[in-house]
C-alpha positions as CSV (number, residue, x, y, z in Angstrom):
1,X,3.6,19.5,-17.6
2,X,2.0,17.9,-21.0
3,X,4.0,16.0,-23.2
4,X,3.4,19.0,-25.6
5,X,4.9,21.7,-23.1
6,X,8.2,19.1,-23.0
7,X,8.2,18.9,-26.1
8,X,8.6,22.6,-27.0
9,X,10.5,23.1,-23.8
10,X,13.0,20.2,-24.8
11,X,13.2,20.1,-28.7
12,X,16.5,18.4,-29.2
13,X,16.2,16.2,-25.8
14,X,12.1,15.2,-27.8
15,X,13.7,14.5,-31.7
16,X,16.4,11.9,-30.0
17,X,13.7,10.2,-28.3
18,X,11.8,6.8,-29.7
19,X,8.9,7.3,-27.8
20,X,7.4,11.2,-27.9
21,X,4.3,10.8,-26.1
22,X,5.9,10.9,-22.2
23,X,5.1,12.5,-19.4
24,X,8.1,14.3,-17.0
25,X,7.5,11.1,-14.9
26,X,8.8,9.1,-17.6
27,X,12.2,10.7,-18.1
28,X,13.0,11.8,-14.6
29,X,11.8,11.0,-10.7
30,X,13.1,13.4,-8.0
31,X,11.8,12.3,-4.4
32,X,12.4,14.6,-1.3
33,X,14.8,12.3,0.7
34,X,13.8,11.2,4.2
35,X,14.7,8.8,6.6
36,X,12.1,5.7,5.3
37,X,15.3,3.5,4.1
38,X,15.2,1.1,7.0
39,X,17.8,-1.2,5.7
40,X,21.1,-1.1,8.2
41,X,23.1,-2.6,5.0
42,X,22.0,0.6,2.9
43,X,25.6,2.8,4.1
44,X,25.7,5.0,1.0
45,X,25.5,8.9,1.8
46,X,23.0,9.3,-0.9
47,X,20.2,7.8,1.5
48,X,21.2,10.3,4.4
49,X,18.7,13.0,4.2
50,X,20.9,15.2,5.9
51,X,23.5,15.2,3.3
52,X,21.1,15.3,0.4
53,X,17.5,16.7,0.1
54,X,16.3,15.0,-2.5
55,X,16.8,11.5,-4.6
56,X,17.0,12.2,-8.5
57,X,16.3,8.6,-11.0
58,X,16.7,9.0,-14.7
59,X,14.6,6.7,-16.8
60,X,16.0,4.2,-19.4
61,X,15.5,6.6,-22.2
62,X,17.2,9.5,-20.7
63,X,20.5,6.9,-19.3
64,X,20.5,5.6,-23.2
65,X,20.1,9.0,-25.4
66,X,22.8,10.1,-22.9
67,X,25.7,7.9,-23.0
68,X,28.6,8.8,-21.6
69,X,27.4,12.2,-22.1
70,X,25.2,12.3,-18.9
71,X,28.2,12.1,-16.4
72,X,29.1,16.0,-17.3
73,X,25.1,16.6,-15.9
74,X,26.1,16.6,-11.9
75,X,28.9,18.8,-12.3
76,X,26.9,21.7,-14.0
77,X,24.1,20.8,-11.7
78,X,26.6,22.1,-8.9
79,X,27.5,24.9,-10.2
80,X,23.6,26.2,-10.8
81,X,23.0,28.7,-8.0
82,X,19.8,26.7,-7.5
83,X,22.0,23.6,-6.0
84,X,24.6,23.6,-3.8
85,X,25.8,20.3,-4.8
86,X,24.7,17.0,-7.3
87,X,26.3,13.4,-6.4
88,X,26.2,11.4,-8.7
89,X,26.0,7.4,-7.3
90,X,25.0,5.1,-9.7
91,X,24.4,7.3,-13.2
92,X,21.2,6.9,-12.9
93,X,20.6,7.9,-9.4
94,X,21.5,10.9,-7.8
95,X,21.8,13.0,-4.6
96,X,21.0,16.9,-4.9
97,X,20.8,19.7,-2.5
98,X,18.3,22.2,-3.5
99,X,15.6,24.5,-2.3
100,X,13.6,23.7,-5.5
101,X,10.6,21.5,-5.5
102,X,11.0,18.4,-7.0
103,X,8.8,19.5,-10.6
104,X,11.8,22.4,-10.4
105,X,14.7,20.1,-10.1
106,X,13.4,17.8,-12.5
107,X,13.0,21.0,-15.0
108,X,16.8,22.3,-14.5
109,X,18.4,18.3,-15.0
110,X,16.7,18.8,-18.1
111,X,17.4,22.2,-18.9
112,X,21.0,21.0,-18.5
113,X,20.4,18.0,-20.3
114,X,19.2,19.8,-23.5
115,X,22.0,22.2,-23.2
116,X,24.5,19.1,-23.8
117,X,22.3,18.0,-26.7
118,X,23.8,20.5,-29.5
């Protein structure tokens, strides 16, 4: 997606932001989650591929336009029919279970993300 698709696509999430010209990469990284964490002091469920399918990281930008609003973002990520659930572990990192493709889950965090923009 171009940073002018986003930008229509996202209007409130694009006026809050200091820098405009970004790319979905920028805001959000979601990363099919598999078993390449070879660290034994790594216990966290989030890193168990069989609990989680993918691995969501919000930028910066999105964690500081946010605030304390982001932490109502996992729970109506779970209750998409899309996801079956969204843990959040750190605010900024995330464990998702989802049939979508990464570009797809990236797209509904934001969807949801706008929606809590008003």
């Amino acid at each position: 997606m171009t940073t002018e698709e986003l930008q229509a696509r996202y209007p409130r999430l694009f006026e809050r932001l200091e820098d405009q010209n970004v790319l979905l990469r920028n805001l959000i990284v979601v990363d099919e989650n598999d078993e390449d964490i070879n660290d034994d002091e790594l216990t966290d469920e989030l890193y168990d591929p069989s609990i989680y399918s993918h691995m969501v990281y919000l930028h910066t930008p999105i964690v500081d336009l946010m605030g304390e609003k982001l932490a109502a973002i996992p729970p109506a990520i779970s209750g998409r029919e899309d996801f079956k659930e969204c843990y959040d572990s750190e605010g900024d990192l995330w464990g998702v279970v989802s049939e979508l493709d990464e570009v797809q889950i990236s797209l509904a965090i934001l969807d949801e993300i706008e929606q809590v923009l008003v």
